[in-house]
C-alpha positions as CSV (number, residue, x, y, z in Angstrom):
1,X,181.5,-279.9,47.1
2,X,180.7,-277.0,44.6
3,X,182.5,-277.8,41.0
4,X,185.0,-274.9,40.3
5,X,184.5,-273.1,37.5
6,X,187.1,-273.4,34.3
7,X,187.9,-270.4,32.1
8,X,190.0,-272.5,29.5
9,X,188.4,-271.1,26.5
10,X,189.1,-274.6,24.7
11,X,187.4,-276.9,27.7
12,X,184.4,-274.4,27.6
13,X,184.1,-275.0,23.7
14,X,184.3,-278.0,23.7
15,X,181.4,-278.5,26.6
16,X,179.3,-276.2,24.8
17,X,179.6,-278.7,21.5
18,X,178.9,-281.8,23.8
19,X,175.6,-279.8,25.0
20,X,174.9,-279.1,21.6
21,X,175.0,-282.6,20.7
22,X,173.3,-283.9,23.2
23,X,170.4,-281.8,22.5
24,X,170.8,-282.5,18.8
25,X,170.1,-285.8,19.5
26,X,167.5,-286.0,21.8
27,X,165.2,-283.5,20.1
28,X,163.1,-284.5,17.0
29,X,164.1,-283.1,13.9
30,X,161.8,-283.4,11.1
31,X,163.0,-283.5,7.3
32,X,162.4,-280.2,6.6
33,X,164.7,-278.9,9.4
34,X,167.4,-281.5,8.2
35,X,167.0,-279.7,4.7
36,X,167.4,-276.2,5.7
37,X,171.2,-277.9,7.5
38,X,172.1,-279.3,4.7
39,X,171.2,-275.4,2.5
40,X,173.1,-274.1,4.9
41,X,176.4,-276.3,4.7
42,X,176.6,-277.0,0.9
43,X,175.8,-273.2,0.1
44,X,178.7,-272.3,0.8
45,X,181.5,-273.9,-0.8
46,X,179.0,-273.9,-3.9
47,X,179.2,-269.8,-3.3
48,X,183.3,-270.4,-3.3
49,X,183.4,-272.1,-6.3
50,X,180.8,-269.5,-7.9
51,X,182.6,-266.4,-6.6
52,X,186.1,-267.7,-8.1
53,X,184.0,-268.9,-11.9
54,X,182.6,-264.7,-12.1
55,X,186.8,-263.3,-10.6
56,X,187.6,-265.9,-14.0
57,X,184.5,-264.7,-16.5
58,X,183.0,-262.0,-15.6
59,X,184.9,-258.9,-16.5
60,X,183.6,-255.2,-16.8
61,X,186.3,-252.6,-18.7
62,X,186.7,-248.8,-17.7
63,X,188.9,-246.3,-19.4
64,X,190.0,-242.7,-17.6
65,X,192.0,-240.2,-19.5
66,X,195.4,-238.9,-17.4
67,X,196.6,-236.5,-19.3
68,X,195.9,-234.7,-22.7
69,X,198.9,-233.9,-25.3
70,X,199.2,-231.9,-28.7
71,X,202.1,-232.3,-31.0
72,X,203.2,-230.1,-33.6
73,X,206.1,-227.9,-35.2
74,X,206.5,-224.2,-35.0
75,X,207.9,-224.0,-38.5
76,X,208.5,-226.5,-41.9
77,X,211.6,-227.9,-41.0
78,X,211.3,-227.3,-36.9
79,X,211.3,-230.5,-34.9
80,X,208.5,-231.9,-33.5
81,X,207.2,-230.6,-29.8
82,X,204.4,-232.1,-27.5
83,X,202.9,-230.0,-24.6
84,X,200.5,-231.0,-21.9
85,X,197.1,-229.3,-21.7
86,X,196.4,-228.2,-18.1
87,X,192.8,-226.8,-18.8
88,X,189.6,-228.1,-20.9
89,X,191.4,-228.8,-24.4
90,X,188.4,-227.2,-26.4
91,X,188.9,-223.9,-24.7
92,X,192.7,-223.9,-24.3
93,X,194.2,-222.5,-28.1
94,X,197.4,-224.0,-30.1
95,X,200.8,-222.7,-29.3
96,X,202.5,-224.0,-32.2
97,X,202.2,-222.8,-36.1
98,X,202.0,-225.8,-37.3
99,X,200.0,-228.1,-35.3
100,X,199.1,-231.9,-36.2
101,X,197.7,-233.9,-33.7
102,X,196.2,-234.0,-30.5
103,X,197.3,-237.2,-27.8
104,X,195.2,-238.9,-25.2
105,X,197.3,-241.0,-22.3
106,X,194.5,-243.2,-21.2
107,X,194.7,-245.7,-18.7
108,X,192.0,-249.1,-19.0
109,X,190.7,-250.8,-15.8
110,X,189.3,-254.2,-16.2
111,X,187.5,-255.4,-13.1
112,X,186.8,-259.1,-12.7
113,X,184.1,-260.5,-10.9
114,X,180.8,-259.6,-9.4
115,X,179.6,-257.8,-7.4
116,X,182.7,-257.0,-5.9
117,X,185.9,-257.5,-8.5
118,X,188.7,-259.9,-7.3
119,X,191.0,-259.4,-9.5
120,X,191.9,-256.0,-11.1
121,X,194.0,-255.7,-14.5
122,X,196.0,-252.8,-15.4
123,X,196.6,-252.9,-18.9
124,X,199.8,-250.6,-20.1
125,X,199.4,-247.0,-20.9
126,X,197.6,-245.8,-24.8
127,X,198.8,-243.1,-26.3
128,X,196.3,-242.7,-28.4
129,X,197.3,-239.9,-30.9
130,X,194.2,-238.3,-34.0
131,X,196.1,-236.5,-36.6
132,X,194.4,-233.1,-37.6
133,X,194.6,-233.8,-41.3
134,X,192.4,-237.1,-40.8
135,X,190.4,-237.5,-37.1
136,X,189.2,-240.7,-37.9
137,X,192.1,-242.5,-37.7
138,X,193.8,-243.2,-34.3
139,X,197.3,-244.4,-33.7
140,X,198.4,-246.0,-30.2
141,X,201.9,-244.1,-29.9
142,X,203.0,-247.0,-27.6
143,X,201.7,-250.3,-29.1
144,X,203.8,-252.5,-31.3
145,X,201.9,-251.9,-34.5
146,X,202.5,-247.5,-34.1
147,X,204.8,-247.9,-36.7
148,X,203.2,-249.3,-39.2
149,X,200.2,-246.9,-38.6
150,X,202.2,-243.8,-39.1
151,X,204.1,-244.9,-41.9
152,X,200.6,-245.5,-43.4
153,X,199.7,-242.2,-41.9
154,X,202.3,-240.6,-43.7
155,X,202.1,-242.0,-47.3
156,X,198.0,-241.0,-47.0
157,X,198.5,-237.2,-45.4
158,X,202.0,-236.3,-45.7
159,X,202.0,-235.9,-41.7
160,X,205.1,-237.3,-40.3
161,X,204.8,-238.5,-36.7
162,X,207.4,-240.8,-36.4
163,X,209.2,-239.4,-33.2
164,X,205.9,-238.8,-31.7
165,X,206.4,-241.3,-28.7
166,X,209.9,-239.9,-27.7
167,X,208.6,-236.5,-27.7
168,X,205.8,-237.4,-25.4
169,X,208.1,-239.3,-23.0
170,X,210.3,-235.8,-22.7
171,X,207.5,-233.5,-22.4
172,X,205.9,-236.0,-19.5
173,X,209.8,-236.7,-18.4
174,X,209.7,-232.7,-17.8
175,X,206.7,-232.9,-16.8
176,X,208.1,-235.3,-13.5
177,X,205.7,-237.8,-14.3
178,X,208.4,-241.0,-13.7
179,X,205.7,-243.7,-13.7
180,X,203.6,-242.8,-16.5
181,X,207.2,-242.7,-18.2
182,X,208.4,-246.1,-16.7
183,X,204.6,-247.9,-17.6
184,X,205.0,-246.9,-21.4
185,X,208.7,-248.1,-22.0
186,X,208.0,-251.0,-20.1
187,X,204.3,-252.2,-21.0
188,X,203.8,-254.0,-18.2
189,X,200.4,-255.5,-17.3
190,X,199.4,-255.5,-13.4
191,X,197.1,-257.4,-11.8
192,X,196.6,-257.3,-8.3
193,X,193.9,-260.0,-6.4
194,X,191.6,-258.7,-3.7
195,X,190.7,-261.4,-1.4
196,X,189.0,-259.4,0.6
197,X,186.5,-258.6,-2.4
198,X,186.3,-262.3,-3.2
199,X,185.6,-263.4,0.4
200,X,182.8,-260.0,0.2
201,X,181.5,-261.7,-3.1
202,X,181.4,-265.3,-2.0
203,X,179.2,-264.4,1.3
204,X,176.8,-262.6,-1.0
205,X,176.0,-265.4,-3.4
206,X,176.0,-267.3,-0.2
207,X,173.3,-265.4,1.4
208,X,171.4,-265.2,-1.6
209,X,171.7,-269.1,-2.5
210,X,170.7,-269.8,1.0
211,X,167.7,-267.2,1.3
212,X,166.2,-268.7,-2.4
213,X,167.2,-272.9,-1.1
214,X,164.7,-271.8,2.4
215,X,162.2,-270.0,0.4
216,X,161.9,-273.2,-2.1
217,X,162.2,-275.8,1.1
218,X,159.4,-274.1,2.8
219,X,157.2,-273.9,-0.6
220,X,157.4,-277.4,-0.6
221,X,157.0,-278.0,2.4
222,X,153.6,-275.8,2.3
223,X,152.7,-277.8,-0.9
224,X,153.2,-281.3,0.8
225,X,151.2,-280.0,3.5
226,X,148.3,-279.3,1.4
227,X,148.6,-282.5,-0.7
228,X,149.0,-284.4,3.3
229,X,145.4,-282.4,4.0
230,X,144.0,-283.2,0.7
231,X,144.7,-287.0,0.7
232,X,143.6,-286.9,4.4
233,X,140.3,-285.5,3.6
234,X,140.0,-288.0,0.7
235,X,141.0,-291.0,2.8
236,X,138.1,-290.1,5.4
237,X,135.6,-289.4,3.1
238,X,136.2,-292.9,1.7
239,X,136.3,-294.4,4.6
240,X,132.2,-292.7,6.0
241,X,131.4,-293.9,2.8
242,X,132.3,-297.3,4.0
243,X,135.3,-297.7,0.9
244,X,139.1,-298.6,1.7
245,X,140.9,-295.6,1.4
246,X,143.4,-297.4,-0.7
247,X,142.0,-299.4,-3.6
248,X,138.7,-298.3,-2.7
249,X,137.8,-302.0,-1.8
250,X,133.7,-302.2,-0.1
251,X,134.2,-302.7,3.5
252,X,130.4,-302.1,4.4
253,X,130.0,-305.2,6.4
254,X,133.1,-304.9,8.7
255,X,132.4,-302.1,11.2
256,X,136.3,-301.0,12.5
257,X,138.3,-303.3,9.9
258,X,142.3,-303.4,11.2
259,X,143.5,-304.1,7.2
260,X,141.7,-304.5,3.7
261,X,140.5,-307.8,2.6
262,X,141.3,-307.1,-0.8
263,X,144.9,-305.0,-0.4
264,X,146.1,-306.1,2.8
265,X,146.9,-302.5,3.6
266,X,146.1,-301.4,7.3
267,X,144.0,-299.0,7.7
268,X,143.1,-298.4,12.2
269,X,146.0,-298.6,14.4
């Protein structure tokens, strides 16, 4: 009677790993083959634990600018106006009579992890603001020390840019840009995980750990090959000479000798 066929995808699995291991254990396996297993199975959890040490040390920083400001007055005594550039700033002229600085609103990416970056930081907004009577200083409008730079800003120029960060929050409030708002009253930092980029990353290192632990197994293996030939051809030439190939004892007068008089080593058979 014919044996019906199953299409249980569990009982074909799991007669498909019995045939596996019945030919795993009846076929000969050398050393170098048990090697290239074990490469293969502790590769990767050694790529896991790499991929997760680069997500917590490896860290690459980029910086795009949003949006570009200028603040100034129209008058002494006016107060102070920002308005957002919507062409190239070096080609677009000042509206204001009295203009003092121009503002930045950057925002920073840091990436970390490689190649592929598992975790993603999103530092608050800068404001970074360069007064026109002195460019080489900048002032972050929204980080905790802007008011000490502009009071130190104002003693040293005269320019007063103390409202500076409410005026920017109105002109981008007008503006209807909510979130940039919301980001610099709140400076909050974000940072989002990708496991999708860490599981990308950790099969990389994997293949790469595994491609350089068979090139080295099989060097070696070439290597013990040619020192296998070498002693070979050193063994038989001792041996025609009518030397043990071992401690090079004279074993002239025996014809086929089993083992060495001297070292006890066997040498036929």
């Amino acid at each position: 009677m014919a044996r019906r066929r199953t299409w249980n995808p569990i009982k074909i699995l799991r007669r498909r790993l019995h045939r596996i291991e019945r030919q795993s254990a009846s076929r000969h396996r050398s050393r170098w083959t048990k090697a290239a297993d074990w490469s293969l199975l502790l590769s990767m959890p050694v790529a896991l634990l790499l991929s997760l040490f680069l997500d917590a040390n490896i860290s690459r920083v980029s910086s795009e600018n949003l949006a570009d400001l200028r603040l100034g007055r129209d008058g002494r005594g006016t107060p102070l106006a920002a308005t957002i550039l919507r062409k190239d700033p070096n080609r677009t002229p000042w509206t204001f009579g009295s203009p003092l600085a121009t503002v930045q609103l950057r925002q920073r990416t840091i990436e970390h992890g490689w190649p592929f970056p598992g975790l993603t930081t999103l530092p608050p907004l800068e404001l970074l603001a360069v007064p026109l009577a002195d460019p080489s200083v900048t002032i972050d409008l929204a980080a905790p020390s802007a008011v000490a730079g502009l009071e130190s800003l104002r003693s040293s120029t005269g320019v007063d840019l103390t409202d500076a960060l409410d005026v920017v929050l109105l002109a981008l409030e007008t503006d209807r840009q909510r979130a940039w708002v919301e980001n610099l009253t709140q400076q909050e930092t974000r940072t989002t995980r990708a496991w999708s980029a860490t599981l990308a990353t950790t099969v990389s290192i994997w293949f790469l750990i595994f491609l350089t632990s068979i090139l080295l197994i099989r060097a070696s293996q070439g290597l013990h090959w040619l020192a296998s030939g070498w002693r070979r051809r050193r063994a038989i030439g001792k041996l025609r000479a009518g030397h043990c190939p071992f401690c090079n004892y004279d074993l002239s007068g025996v014809q086929y000798p089993n083992k060495c008089s001297e070292c006890g080593r066997k040498i036929w058979g």
